[in-house]
C-alpha positions in Angstrom: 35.6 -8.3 -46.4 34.1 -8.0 -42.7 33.4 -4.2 -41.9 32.4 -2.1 -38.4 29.0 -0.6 -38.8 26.4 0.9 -36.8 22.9 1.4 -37.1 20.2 3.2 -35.0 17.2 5.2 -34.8 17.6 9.2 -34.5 14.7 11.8 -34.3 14.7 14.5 -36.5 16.6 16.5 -34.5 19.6 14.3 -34.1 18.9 12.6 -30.7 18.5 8.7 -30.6 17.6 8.7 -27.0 15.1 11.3 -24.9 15.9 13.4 -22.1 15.6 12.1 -17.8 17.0 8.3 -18.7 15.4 6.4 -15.7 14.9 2.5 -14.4 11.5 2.8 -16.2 12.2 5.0 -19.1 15.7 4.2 -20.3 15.5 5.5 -23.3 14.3 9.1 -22.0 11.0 11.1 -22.0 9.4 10.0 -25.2 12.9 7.7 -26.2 10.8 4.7 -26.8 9.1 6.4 -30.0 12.0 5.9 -31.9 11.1 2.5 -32.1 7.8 2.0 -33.0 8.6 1.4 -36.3 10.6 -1.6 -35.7 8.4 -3.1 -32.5 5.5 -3.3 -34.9 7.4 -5.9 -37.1 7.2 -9.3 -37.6 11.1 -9.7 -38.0 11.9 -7.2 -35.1 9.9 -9.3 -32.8 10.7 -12.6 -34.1 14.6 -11.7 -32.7 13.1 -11.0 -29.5 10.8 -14.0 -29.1 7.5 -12.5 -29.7 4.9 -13.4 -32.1 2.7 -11.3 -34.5 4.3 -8.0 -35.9 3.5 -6.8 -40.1 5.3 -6.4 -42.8 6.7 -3.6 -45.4 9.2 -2.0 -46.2 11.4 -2.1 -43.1 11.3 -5.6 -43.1 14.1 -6.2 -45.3 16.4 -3.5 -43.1 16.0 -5.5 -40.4 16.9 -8.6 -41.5 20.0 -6.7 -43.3 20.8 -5.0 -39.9 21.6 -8.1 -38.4 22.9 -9.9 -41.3 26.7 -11.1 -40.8 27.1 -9.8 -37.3 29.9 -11.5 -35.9 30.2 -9.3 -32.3 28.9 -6.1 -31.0 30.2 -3.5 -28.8 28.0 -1.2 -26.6 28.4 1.5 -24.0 27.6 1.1 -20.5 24.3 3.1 -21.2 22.8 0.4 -23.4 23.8 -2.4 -21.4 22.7 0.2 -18.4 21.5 0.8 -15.1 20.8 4.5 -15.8 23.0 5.4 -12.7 26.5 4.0 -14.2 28.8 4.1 -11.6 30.3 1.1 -10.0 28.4 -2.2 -10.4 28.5 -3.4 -6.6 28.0 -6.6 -4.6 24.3 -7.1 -6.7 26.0 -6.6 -10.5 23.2 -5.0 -12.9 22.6 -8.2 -15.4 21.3 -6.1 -18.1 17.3 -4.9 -19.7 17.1 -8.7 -21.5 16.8 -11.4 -18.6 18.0 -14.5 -18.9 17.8 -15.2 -22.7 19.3 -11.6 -24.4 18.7 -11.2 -27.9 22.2 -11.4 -29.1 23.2 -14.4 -29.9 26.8 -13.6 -30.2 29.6 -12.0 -28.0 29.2 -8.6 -27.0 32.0 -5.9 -25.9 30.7 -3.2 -23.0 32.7 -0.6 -22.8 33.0 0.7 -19.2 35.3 2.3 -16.5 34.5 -0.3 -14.0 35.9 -3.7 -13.9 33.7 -6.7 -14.1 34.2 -10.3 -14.9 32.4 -11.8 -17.8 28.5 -12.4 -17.7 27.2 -15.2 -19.9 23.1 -15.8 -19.9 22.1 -18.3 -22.8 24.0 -18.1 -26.1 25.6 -14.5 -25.2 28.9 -13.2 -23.4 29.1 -10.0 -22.2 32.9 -8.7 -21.5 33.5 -5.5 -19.7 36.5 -3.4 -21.6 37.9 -0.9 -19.5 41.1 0.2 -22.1 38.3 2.3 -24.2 37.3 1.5 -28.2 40.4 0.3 -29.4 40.6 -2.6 -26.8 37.2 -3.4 -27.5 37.4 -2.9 -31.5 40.3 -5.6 -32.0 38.5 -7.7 -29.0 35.7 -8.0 -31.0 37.2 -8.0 -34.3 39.2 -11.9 -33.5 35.7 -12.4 -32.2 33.8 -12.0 -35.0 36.6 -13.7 -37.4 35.5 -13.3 -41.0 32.2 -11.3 -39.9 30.8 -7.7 -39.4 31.7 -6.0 -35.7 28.5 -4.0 -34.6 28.5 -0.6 -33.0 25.0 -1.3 -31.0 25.3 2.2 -29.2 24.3 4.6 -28.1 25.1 8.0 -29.5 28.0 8.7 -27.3 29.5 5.3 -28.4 29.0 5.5 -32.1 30.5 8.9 -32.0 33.8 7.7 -30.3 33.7 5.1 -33.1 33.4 8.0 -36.3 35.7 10.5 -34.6 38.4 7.7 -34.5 38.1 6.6 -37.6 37.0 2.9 -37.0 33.8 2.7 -38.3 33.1 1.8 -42.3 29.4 2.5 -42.3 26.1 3.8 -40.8 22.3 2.9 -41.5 20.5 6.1 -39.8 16.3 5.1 -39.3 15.2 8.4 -39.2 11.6 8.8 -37.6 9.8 12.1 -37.4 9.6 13.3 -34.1 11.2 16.2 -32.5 13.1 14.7 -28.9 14.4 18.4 -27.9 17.0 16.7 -25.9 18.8 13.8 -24.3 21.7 11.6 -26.3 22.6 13.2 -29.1 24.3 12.0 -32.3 27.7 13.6 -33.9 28.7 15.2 -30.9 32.6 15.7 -30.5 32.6 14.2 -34.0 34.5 16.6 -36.3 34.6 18.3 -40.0 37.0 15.6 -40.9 34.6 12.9 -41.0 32.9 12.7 -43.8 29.9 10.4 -45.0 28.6 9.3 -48.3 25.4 8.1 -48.8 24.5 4.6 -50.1 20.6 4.0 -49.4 18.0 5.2 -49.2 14.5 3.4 -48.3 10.9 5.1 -47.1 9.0 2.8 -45.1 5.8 3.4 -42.8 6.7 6.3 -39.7 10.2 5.8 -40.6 13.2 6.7 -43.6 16.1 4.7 -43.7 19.3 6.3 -44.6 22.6 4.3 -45.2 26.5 6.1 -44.9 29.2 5.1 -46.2 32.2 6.8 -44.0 34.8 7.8 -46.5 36.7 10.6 -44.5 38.3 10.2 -41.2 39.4 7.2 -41.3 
């Protein structure tokens, strides 16, 4: 049975994106540590097109994270620019150039109208009629497949306060952000998460939810 799931990369203090997002930090001061973990390996950067990377214990998470991913849906602050707002008469194409990394279609939500965007293999829909548009949007897209809440934090927490997402893989690394986009805000006591995994790797621990409340 497909399922909606998320997974992403929080610091110890709950934040999955740094303070002062800009065009050349768009993750926020010190956001891009989050992710060390992952750029180091060879799976992580065979998605992207690069060569090299190691491997351990992560490696396997990876390749589960994007296992039976039928579509994903975003907010506007992953698919970015920093500034939101309107798109204009030059639309922002996205931080992945001509070839993203998908490989499937994609869902951004956003309160600005936009026709589609394909580049390569990957369709990018704008959905201004919030998550519930874009959840059964995606859902027919994905057919018999897994519908991915790629993020961020304020997107994944519309998701669990709703009710509409089945589980969560947290990568917990050990840094302190002390700020910026923060996870499980505006979600409430009703929700309620079980947990599933558990898996230490190298600068990072893996922690799987199951969402059995709320929904």
């Amino acid at each position: 049975m497909s399922k909606t799931r998320a997974y992403i990369s929080v610091s110890l203090d709950g934040y999955v994106a740094g303070p002062n997002e800009t065009m050349e930090e768009p993750l926020g001061e010190n956001g891009e540590r989050l992710h060390d973990w992952a750029v180091a390996l060879r799976s992580w950067r065979e998605l992207q097109g690069m060569e090299g990377g190691e491997e351990n214990a992560s490696s396997a998470v990876i390749a589960d994270d994007n296992a039976n991913v039928g579509a994903e849906i975003m907010g506007r602050g992953k698919f970015g620019p920093p500034s939101r707002g309107p798109w204009g008469d030059d639309p922002w194409l996205g931080w992945w150039g001509e070839d993203p990394p998908f490989h499937k279609p994609v869902f951004v939500l956003t309160h600005h109208a936009r026709e589609p965007l394909s580049l390569s293999d990957t369709t990018f829909t704008f959905v201004t009629d919030g998550i519930e548009a874009a959840h059964d949007l995606a859902r027919a897209a994905a057919g018999e497949k897994d519908v991915l809440i790629g993020g961020g934090a304020k997107t994944i927490n519309q998701f669990l306060a709703a009710g509409l997402l089945d589980e969560l893989d947290l990568h917990v690394v050990p840094i302190i952000l002390g700020g910026g986009a923060r996870l499980f805000d505006g979600v409430g006591p009703e929700v309620k998460l079980e947990l599933a995994r558990v898996i230490d790797a190298p600068g990072v621990t893996h922690l799987r939810y199951r969402v059995t409340a709320g929904r």
